[in-house]
N, C-alpha and C positions, 0 to 999 in steps of 0.2 A: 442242187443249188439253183435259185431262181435269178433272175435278172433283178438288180434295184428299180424299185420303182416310186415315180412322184403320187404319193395316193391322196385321195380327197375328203379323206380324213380330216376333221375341223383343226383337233389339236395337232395333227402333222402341220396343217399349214399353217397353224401359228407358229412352229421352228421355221419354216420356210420361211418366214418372216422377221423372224431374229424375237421373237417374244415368245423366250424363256418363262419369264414370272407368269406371263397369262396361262401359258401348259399347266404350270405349278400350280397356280389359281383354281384351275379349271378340272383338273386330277382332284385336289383336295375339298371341291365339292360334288363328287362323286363321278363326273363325266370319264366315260371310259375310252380307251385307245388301243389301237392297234396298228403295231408298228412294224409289225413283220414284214418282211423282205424291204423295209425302203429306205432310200436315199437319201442319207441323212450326211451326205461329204460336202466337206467345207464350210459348216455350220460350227458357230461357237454356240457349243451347248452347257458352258460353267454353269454350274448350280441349279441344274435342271435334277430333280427328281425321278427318276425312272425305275422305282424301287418296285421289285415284282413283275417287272414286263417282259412279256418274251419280244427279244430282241431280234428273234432268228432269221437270219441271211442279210442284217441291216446292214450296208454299204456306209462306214465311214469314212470314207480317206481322208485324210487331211482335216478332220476337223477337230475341233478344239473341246477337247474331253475333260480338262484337268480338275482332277478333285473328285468326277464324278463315283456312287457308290453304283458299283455293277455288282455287287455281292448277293443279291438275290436274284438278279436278271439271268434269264436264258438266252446264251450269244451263242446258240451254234449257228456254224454255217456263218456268222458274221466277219467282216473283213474288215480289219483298224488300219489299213498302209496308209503311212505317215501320219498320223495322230499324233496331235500332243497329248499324251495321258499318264503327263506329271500327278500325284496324288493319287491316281485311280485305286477303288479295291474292286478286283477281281475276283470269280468264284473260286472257291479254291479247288474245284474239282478242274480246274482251267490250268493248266503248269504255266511256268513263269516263262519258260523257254519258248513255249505255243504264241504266248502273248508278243512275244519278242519277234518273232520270226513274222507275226501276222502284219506289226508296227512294221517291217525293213523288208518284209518280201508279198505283203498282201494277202500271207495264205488266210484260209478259211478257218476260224476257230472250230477244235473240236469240244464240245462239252458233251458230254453224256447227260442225256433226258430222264427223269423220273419213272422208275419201268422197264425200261430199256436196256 
């Protein structure tokens, strides 16, 4: 498990900033992202996009998930404590109870990796 970190990454710092639609924007003309290990708590992320990304070790607490599709996303190692993540679809290889535990007690998602 790594530390969250604030990385300088263009499209991380457009969430840092609360522009969502530009991420969105900027994913759907090809620009790439990498989002692993960072710290993404506190940020209202509705309708962000993040189909396909590995999310691993990403630091949400508290932020504002609702609606989002993690159904293709890789969250190991990820932390949701207190999230709103009304609407969410999760992987299904992710139990619901995992999910639950991670919302109320911080733990670490475990998802199993392609391979592994």
């Amino acid at each position: 498990m790594s530390k969250p970190m604030i990385s300088q990454d263009p499209l991380y710092q457009l969430l840092r900033h609360d522009d969502v639609a530009g991420f969105n924007a900027a994913r759907q003309q090809g620009q790439a992202v990498d989002l692993r290990r960072c710290d993404l708590r506190g940020l209202d992320l509705r309708n962000i996009d993040l189909s396909g990304l590995d999310l691993s070790d990403c630091y949400f607490r508290g932020a504002d998930l609702r609606g989002i599709d993690f159904s293709t996303c890789l969250l190991h190692g990820a932390s949701l404590a207190d999230a709103k993540i009304s609407g969410c679809l999760f992987p299904l290889a992710i139990p619901a109870q995992e999910i639950l535990l991670s919302v109320t007690h911080g733990i670490r998602l475990r998802h199993p990796q392609p391979g592994k």
